[in-house]
C-alpha positions as CSV (number, residue, x, y, z in Angstrom):
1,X,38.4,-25.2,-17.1
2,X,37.4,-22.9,-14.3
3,X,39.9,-21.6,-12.0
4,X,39.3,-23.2,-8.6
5,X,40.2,-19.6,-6.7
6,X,37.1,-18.3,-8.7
7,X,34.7,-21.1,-8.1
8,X,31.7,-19.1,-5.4
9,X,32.4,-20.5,-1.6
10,X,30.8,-23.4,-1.1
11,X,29.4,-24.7,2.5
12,X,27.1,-28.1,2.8
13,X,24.9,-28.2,6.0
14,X,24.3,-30.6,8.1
15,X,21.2,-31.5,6.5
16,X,23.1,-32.0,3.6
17,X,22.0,-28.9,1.3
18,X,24.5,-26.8,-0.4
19,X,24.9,-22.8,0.0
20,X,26.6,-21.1,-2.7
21,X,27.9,-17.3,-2.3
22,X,27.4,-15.3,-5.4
23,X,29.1,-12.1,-5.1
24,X,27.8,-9.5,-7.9
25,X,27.6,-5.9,-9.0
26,X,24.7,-4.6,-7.9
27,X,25.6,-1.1,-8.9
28,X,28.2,0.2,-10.3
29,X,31.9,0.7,-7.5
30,X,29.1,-1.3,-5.0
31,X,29.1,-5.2,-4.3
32,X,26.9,-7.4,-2.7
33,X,25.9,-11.1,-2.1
34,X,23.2,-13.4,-3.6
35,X,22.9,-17.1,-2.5
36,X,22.0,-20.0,-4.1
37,X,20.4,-22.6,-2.2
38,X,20.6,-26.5,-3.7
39,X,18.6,-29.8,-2.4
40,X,18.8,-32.9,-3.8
41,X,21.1,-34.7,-6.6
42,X,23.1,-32.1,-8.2
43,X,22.6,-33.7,-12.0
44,X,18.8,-33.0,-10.9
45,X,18.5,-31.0,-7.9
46,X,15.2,-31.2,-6.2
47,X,15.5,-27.6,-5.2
48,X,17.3,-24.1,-6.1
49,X,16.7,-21.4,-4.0
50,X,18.3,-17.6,-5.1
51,X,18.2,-15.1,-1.9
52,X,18.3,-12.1,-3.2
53,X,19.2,-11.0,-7.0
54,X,21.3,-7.9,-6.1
55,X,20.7,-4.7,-7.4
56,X,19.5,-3.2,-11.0
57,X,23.3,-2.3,-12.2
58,X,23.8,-3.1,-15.4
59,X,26.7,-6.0,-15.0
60,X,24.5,-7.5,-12.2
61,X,22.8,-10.1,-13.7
62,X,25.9,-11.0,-15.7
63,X,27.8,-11.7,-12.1
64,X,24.7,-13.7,-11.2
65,X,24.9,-16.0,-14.8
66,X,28.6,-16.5,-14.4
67,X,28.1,-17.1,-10.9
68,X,25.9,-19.7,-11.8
69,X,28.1,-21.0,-14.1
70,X,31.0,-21.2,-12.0
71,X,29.0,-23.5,-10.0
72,X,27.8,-26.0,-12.3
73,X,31.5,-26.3,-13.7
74,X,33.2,-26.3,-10.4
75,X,30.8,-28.4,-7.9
76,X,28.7,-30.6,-10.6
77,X,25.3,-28.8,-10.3
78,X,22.6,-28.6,-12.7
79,X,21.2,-25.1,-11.8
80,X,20.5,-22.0,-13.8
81,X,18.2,-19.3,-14.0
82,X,15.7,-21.3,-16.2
83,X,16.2,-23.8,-13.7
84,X,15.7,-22.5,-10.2
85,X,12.5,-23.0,-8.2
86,X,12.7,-20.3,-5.6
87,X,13.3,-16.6,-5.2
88,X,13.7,-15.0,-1.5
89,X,14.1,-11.3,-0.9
90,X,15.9,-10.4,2.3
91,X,14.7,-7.0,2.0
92,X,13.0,-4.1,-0.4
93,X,16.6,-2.2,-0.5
94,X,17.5,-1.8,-4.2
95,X,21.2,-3.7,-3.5
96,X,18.7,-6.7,-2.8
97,X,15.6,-6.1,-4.6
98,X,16.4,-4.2,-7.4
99,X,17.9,-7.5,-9.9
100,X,14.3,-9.0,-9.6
101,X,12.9,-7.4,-12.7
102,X,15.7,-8.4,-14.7
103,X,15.8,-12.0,-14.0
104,X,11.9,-12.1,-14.5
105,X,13.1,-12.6,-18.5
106,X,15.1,-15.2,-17.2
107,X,12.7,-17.4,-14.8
108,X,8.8,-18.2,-13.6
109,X,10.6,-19.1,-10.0
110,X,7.9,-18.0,-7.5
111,X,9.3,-15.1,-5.2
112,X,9.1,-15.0,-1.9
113,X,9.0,-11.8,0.5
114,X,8.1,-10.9,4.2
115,X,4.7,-10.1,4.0
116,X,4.9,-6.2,4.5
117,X,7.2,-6.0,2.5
118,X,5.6,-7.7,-0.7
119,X,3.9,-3.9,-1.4
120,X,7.5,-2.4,-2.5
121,X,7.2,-5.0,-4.5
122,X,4.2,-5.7,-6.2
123,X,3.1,-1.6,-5.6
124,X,6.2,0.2,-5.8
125,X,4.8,3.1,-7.6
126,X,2.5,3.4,-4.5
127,X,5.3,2.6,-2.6
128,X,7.9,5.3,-4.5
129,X,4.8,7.9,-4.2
130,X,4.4,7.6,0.0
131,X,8.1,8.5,0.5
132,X,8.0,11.3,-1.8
133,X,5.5,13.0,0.9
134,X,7.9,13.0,3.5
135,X,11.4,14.4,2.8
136,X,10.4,18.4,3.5
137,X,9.2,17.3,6.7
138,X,12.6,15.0,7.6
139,X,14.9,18.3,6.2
140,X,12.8,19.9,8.8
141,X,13.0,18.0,11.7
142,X,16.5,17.3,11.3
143,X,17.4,20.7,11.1
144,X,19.1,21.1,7.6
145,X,20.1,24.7,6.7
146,X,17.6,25.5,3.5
147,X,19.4,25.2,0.4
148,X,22.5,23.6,1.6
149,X,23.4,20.3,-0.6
150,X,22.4,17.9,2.6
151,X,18.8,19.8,2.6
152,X,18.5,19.0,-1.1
153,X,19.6,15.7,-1.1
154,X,17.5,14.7,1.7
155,X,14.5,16.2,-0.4
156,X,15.2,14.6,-3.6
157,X,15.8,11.0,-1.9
158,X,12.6,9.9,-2.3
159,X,12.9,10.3,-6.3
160,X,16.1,8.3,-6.5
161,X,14.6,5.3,-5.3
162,X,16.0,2.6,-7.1
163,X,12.4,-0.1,-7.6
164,X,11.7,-2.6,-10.0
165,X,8.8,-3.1,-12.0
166,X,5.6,-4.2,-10.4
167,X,6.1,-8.2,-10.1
168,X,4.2,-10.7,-7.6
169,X,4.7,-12.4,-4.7
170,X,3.4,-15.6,-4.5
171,X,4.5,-16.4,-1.0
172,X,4.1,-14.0,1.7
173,X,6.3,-14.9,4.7
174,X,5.7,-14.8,8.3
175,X,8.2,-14.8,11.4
176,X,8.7,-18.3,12.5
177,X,7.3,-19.7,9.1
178,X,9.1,-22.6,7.7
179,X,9.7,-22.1,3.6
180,X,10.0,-24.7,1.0
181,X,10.7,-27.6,4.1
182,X,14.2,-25.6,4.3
183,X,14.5,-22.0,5.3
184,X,13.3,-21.0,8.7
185,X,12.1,-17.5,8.9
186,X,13.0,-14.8,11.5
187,X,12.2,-11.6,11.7
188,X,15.0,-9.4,12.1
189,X,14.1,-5.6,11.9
190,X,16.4,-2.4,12.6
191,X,18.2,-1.7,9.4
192,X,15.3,-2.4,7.3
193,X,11.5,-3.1,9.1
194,X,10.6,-5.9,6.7
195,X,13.8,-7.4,6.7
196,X,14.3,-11.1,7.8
197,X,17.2,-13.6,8.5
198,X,16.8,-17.4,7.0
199,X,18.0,-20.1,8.9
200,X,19.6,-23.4,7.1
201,X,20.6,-26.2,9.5
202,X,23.2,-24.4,11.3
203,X,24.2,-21.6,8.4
204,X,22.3,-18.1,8.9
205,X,21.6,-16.4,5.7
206,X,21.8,-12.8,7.6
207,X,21.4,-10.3,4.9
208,X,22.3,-6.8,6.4
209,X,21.4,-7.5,9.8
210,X,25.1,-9.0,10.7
211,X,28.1,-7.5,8.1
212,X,31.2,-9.0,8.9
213,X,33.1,-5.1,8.1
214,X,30.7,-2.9,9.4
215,X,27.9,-2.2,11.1
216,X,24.3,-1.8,9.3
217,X,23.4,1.7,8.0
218,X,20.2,2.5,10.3
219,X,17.1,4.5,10.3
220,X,14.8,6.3,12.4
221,X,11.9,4.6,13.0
222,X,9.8,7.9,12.6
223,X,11.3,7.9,8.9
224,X,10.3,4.3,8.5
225,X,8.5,2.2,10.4
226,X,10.5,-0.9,12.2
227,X,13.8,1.1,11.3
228,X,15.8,2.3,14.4
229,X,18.1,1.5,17.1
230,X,15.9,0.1,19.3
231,X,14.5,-2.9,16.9
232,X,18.5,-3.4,15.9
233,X,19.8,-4.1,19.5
234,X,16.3,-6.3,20.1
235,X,16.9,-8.3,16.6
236,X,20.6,-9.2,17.6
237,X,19.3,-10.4,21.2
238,X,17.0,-12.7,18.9
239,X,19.5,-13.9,16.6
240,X,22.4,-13.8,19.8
241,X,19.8,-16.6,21.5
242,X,19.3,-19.0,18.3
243,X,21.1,-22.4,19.3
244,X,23.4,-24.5,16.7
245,X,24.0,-21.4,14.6
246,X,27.7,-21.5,13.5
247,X,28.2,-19.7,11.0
248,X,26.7,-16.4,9.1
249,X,27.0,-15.0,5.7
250,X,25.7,-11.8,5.0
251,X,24.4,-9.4,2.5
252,X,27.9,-7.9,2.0
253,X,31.7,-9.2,1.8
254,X,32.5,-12.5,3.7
255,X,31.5,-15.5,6.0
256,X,31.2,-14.6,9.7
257,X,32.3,-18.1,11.7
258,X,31.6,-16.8,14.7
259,X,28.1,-15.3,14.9
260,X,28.2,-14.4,18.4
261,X,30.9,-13.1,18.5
262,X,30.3,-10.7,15.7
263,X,26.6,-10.0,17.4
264,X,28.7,-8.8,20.2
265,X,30.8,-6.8,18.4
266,X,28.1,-4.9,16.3
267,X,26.1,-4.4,19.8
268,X,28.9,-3.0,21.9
269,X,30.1,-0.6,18.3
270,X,26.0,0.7,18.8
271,X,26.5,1.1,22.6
272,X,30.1,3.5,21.4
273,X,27.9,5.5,19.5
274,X,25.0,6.4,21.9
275,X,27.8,7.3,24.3
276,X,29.6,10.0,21.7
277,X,26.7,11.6,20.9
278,X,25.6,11.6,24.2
279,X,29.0,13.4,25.1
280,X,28.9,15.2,21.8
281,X,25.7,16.8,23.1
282,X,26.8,19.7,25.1
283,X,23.8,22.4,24.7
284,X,20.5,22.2,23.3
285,X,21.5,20.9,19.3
286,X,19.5,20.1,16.3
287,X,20.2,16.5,14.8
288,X,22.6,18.6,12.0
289,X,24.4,20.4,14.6
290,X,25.1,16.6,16.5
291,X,26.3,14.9,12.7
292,X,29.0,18.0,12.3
293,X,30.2,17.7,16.1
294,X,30.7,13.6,15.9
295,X,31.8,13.9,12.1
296,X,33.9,17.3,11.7
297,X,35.6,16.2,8.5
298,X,32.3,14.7,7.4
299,X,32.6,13.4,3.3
300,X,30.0,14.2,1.3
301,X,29.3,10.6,0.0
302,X,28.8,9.8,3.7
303,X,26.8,12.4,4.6
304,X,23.1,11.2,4.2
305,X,23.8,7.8,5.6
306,X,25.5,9.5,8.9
307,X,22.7,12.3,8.8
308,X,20.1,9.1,9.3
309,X,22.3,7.2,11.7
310,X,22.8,10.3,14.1
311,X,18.8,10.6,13.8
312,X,18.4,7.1,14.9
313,X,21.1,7.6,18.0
314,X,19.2,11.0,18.9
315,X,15.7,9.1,18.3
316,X,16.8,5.8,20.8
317,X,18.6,8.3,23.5
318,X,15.2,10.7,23.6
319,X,13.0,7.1,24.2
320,X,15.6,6.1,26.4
321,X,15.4,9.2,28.1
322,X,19.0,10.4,28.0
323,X,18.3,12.9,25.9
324,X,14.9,14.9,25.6
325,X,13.3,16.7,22.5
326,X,12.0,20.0,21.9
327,X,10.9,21.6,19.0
328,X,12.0,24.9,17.6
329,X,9.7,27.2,15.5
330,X,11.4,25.8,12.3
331,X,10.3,22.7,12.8
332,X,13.6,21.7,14.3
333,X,13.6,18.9,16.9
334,X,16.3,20.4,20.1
335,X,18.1,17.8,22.1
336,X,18.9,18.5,25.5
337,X,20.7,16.0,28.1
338,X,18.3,15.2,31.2
């Protein structure tokens, strides 16, 4: 008999069809969120849907498969791997992306993927080989001291990419595009440029644009493209203006039941930000010198996904025109206050 406080959360739509939270491993110490999506009869559904397959961990697809089977013993529903008829990625990050390859021994279900992002996965070699080009010039502009362990790890990134197999994507999505009669499509850049939201009746299937805990690791967009502050703040006035939407469950830990309100939260935290290291930026400072003065006691686990956050801050406040840029003969880009 399965214990009814582990049966996956459970919310039927208006419409009538069935989300299912499946919390797995993606990596080892690191958790996210796959959903499955049901239509129809549940003896003989009409319709299964997985968004997203978490990451490439090795007791990932085992949370998925249990999670699967929690589902059919707890709610009724004939669904399984063999059985589902859909595949969405959110995004190309390997928490979302990187379980694809190992539930292609599992399933034929088609995958879908916003259509620039399809490349990361049907190319990723290509994909893997691009990034690789860049991290001497991002230690340089972000003003790394040569040799120390940041200035390393920021050019060895590229390598630890996390990709799956070259697979296809049979359906290439669009912003506004309806998928499968079901999921509406919206475009939601900022933490990832090809990442999009789907819409079900009144649930939002978020991914890592809204987190319920925190707010979305960000980019620059000079790293990569549709990354950055600027697209984040513009993709939470989209979602802020969808009507009906009244609850949101994202790519990480639990249901959001208030969408808005969470959409204000994340944009005022982003607002607290841009106003430390505004005040944080007291004389002409490389983007290094701005992550020790906002982050004195910074952890070392922490460190690259701060190092890109203060980036994107600096990058938003210089297009803003709070800050401006200069470049020093390192390579080093100088922020000033105007």
């Amino acid at each position: 008999m399965t214990d009814v406080a582990s049966l996956p959360a459970q919310y039927v739509t208006s419409g009538g069809a069935r989300v299912y939270t499946l919390p797995v491993r993606a990596f080892p110490n690191f958790r996210a969120n796959a959903y499955l999506l049901v239509r129809g009869d549940p003896h003989a559904p009409a319709y299964a849907a997985l968004v997203d397959t978490g990451g490439s961990g090795p007791d990932n697809l085992g949370d998925l498969q249990a999670g699967l089977a929690a589902v059919r013993a707890g709610y009724g529903e004939a669904v399984a791997l063999e059985t589902l008829t859909r595949i969405v990625i959110t995004h190309p990050h390997p928490d979302h992306l990187g379980g694809l390859s190992a539930l292609r021994e599992h399933t034929d279900a088609p995958v879908a993927a916003f259509h620039s992002a399809v490349p990361f996965i049907e190319q990723p070699g290509a994909i893997r080989a691009a990034w690789l080009t860049l991290p001497d010039a991002q230690a340089a502009w972000l003003g790394l001291p040569p040799g120390s362990e940041l200035d390393g790890r920021i050019r060895r990134r590229g390598a630890n990419l996390s990709v799956p197999r070259a697979l296809p994507v049979a359906t290439p999505l669009h912003d506004g595009d309806r998928l499968d009669d079901l999921l509406h499509v919206i475009h939601t850049p900022g933490h990832e440029g090809n990442q999009i939201c789907l819409r079900v009746d009144e649930v939002l299937l978020s991914a890592d644009h809204l987190l319920p805990l925190n707010s979305p690791p960000l980019m620059p967009a000079r790293f990569l493209r549709g990354s950055g502050v600027a697209a984040f703040l513009k993709s939470l006035d989209r979602v802020e203006a969808l009507d009906g939407v009244t609850l949101a469950l994202g790519g990480h830990d639990g249901p959001m039941r208030d969408p808005r309100a969470r959409i204000h939260a994340l944009r005022t935290r982003t607002h607290e930000k841009l106003d430390g290291l505004l005040a944080a930026c007291t004389q002409p400072m490389t983007i290094h010198d701005l992550l020790l003065a906002l982050h004195p006691r910074l952890r070392s686990i922490q460190a690259v996904l701060l190092l890109d956050q203060t980036a994107a801050l600096a990058e938003y406040l210089t297009a803003t025109g709070a800050l401006s840029e200069t470049t020093r003969e390192d390579g080093a880009g100088l922020f000033t206050r105007t």
